[in-house]
C-alpha positions as a Python dict, from the first residue, in 0.01 Angstrom:
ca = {
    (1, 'X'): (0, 0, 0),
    (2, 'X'): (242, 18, 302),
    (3, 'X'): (484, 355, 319),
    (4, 'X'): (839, 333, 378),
    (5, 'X'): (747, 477, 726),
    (6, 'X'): (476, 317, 835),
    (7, 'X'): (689, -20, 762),
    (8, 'X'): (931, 129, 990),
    (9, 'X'): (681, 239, 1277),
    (10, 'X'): (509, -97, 1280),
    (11, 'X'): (816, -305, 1227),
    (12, 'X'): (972, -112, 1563),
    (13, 'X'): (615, -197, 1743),
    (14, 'X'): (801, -584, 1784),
    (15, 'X'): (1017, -419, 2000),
    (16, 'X'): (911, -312, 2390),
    (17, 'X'): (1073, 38, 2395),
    (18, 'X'): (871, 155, 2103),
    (19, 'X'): (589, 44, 2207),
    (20, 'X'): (619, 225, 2518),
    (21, 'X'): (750, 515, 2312),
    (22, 'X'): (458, 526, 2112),
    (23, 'X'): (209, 360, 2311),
    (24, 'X'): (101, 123, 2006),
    (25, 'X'): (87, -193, 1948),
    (26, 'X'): (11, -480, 1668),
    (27, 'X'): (-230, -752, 1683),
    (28, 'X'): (-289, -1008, 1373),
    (29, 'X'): (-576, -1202, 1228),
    (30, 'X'): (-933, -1125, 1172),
    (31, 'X'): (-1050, -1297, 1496),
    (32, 'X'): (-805, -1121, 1722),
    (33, 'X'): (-867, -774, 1539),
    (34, 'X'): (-1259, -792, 1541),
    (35, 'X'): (-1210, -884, 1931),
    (36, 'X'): (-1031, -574, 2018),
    (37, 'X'): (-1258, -375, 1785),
    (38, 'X'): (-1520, -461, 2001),
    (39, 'X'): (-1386, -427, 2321),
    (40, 'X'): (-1372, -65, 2243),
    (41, 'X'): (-965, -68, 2160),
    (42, 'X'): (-905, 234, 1997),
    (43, 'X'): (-749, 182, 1653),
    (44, 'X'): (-507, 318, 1493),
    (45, 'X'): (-477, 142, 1137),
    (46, 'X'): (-590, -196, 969),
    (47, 'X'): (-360, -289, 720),
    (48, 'X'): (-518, -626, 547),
    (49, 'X'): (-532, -822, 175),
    (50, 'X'): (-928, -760, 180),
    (51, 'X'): (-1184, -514, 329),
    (52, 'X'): (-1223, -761, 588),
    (53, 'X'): (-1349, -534, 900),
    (54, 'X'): (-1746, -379, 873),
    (55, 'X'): (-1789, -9, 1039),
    (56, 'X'): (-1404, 73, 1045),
    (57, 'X'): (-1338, 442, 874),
    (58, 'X'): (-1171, 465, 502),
    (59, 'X'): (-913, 658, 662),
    (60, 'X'): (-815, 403, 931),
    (61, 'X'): (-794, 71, 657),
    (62, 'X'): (-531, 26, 383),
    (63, 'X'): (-625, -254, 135),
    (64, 'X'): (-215, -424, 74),
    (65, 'X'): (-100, -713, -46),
    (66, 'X'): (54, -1056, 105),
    (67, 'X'): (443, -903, 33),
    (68, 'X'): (391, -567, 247),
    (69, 'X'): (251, -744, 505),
    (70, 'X'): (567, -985, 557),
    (71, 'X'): (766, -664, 563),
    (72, 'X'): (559, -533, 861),
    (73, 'X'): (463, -892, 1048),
    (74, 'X'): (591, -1022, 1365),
    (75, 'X'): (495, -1387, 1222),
    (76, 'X'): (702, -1653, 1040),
    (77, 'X'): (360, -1688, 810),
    (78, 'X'): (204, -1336, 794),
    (79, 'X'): (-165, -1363, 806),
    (80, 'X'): (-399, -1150, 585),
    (81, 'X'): (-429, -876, 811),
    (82, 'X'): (-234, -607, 1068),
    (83, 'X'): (-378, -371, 1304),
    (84, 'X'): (-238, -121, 1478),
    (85, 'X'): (-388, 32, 1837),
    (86, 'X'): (-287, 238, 2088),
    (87, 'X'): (-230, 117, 2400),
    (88, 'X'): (-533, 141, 2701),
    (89, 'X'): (-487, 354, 3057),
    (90, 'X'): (-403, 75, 3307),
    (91, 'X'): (-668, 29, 3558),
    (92, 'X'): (-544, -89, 3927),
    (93, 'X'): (-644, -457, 4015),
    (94, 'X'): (-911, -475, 4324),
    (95, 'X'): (-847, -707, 4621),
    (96, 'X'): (-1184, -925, 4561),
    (97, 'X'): (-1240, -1265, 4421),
    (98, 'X'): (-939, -1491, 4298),
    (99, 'X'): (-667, -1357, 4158),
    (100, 'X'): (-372, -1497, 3994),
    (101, 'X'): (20, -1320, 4058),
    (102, 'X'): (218, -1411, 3762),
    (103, 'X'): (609, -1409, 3903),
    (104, 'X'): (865, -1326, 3620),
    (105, 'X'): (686, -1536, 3345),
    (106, 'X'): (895, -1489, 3064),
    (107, 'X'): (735, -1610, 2729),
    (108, 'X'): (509, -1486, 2557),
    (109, 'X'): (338, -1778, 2474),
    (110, 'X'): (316, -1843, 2835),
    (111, 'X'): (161, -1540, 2899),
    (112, 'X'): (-80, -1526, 2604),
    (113, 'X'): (-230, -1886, 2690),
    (114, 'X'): (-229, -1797, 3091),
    (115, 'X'): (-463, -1504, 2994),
    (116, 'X'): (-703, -1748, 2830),
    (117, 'X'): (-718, -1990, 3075),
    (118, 'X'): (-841, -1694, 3303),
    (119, 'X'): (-1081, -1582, 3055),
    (120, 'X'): (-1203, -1959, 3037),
    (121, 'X'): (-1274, -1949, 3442),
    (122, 'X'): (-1351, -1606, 3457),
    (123, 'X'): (-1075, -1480, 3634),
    (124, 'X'): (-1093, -1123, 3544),
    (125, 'X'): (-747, -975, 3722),
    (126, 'X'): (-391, -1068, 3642),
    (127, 'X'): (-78, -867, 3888),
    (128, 'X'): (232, -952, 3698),
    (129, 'X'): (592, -920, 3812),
    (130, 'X'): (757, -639, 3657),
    (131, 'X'): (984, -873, 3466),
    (132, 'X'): (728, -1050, 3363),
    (133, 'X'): (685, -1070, 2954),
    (134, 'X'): (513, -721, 2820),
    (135, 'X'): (147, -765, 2774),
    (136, 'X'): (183, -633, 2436),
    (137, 'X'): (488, -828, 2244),
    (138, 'X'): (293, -944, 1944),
    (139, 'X'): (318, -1307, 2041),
    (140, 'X'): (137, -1271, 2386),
    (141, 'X'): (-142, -1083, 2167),
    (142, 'X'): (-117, -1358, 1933),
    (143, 'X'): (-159, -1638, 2213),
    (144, 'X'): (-439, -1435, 2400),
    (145, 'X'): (-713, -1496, 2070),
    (146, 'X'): (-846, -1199, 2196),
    (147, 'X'): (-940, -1310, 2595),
    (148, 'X'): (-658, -978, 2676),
    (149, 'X'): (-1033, -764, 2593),
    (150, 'X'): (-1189, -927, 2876),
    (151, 'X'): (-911, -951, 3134),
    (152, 'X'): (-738, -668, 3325),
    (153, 'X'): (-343, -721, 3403),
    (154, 'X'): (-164, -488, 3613),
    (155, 'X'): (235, -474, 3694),
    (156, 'X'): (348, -393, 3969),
    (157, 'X'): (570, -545, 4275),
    (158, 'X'): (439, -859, 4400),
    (159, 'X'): (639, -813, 4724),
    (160, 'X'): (468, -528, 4886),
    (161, 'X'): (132, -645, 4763),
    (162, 'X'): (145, -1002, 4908),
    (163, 'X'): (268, -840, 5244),
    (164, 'X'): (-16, -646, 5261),
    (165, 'X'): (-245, -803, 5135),
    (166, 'X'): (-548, -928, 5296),
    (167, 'X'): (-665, -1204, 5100),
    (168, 'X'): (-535, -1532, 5144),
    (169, 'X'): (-188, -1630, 4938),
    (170, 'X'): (-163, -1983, 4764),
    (171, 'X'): (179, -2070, 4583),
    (172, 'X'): (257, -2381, 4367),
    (173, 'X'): (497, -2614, 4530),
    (174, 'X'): (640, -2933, 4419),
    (175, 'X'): (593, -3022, 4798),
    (176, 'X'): (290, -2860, 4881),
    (177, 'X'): (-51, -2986, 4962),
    (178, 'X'): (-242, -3192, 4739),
    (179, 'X'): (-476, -2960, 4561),
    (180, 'X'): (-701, -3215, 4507),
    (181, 'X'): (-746, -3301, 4922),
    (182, 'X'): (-793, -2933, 5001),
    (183, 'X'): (-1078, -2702, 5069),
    (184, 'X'): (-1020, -2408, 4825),
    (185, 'X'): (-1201, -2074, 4901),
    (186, 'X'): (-1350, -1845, 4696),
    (187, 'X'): (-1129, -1560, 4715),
    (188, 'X'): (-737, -1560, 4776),
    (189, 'X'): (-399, -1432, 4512),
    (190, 'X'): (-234, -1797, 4377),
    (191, 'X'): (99, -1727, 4238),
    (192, 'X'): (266, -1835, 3936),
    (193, 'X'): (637, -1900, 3907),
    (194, 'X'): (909, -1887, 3683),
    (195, 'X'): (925, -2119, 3369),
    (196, 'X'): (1298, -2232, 3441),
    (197, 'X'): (1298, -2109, 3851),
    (198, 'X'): (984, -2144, 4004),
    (199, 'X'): (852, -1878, 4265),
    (200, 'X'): (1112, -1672, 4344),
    (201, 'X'): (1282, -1721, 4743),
    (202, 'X'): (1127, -1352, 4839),
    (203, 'X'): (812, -1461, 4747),
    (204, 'X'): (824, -1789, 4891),
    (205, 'X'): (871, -1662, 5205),
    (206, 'X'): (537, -1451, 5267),
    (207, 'X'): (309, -1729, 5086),
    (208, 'X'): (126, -1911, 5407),
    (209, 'X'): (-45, -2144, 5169),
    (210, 'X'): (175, -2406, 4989),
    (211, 'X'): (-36, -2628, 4696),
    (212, 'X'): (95, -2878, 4501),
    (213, 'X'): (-62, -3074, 4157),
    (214, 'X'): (25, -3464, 4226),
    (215, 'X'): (169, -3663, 4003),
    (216, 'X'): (21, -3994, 3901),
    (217, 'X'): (272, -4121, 3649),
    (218, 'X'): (385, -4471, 3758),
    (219, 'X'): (775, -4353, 3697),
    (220, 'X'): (749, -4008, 3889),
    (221, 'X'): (1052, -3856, 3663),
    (222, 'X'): (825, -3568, 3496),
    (223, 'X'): (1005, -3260, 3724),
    (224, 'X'): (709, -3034, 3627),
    (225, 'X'): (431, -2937, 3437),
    (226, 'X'): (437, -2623, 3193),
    (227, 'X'): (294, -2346, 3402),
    (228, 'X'): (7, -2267, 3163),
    (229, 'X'): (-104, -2628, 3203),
    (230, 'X'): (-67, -2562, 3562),
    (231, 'X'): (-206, -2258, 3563),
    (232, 'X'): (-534, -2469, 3436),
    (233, 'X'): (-530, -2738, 3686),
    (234, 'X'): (-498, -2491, 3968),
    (235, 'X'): (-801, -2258, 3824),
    (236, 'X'): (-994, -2573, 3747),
    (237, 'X'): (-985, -2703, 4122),
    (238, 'X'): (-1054, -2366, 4277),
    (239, 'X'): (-1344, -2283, 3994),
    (240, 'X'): (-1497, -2624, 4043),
    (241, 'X'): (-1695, -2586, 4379),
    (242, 'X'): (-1711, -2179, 4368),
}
């Protein structure tokens, strides 16, 4: 059974300013859950229809049924189990290897699916705009299938850190370079725009490296790809010859 309170703790958790208030979040289904069990999250209550989880503590699991957990879910379709965990320290990015800069990505979706693309290459470090989508709204977690275990995000002000930076800087263009006639090292920051806006003009202006994905549609009318797909294309060409 779900308490009036907890309902109301877990139900604010959708929101970004409680779960920076509380430093909790919620992640759903079994495969998610077991991920971030063994990734060492540290849990805070499993709420599920079944005693689905091996090795978690009586006191941290609450057997409930399919109506309490629509009253706490962040889904249309509740699935059969809820977790709550706290949120993890940040650790700071290092300037090694490739990197990806996500700049104001705003859904969550988005976000969530970007995160397993770089778990699919092994990109292990994401910097994210400060306006970028919270790591934690329930949909990104939803989207990640549990890759957000195995890769570290950081946000902070793209700005400074492209300035500064001493790794090359590669930025996705709808005039840039064809990606697929380039020599792509092994270590460098590529940058991710906005969904609606692209990279934003202060950004575009300390990027020295200007890549583009072709289009080979016999109309030419498609004015861009999704910037997860992107996202793919762009880790595929670098990954291929590292």
């Amino acid at each position: 059974m779900v308490t009036k309170n907890q309902i109301k703790l877990i139900s604010s958790l959708h929101q970004k300013k409680f779960r920076q208030l509380h430093q909790l979040f919620i992640a759903e289904g079994q495969k998610v859950i077991q991920e971030l069990l063994d990734a060492q999250f540290e849990l805070e209550h499993i709420y599920a229809t079944a005693p689905l989880f091996e090795g978690v503590s009586a006191s941290r699991f609450s057997v409930c049924t399919t109506d309490d957990l629509k009253k706490i879910s962040a889904l249309t379709v509740p699935n059969n189990c809820l977790a709550v965990f706290k949120i993890p320290s940040t650790s700071d990015y290092k300037a090694e290897g490739l990197l990806l800069a996500l700049d104001s990505i705003r859904d969550p979706g988005n976000l969530g699916t970007i995160l397993r693309i770089c778990d699919w290459f092994g990109i292990t470090q994401i910097i994210c705009s400060p306006d970028t989508v919270d790591l934690y709204n329930p949909k990104v977690i939803q989207a990640t299938m549990g890759s957000i275990s195995r890769v570290n995000v950081v946000y902070t002000e793209l700005l400074p850190l492209l300035e500064t930076t001493s790794l090359p800087v590669f930025g996705t263009f709808m005039d840039g370079e064809n990606i697929y006639k380039m020599t792509l090292p092994t270590q460098g920051i590529i940058v991710m725009g906005n969904e609606a806006n692209g990279i934003s003009t202060a950004i575009e202006a300390v990027i020295e490296n200007r890549i583009a994905i072709p289009r080979f549609g016999a109309l030419q009318k498609t004015e861009s790809l999704n910037v997860a797909t992107a996202t793919a294309i762009i880790l595929s060409e670098f990954c291929r010859n590292a």
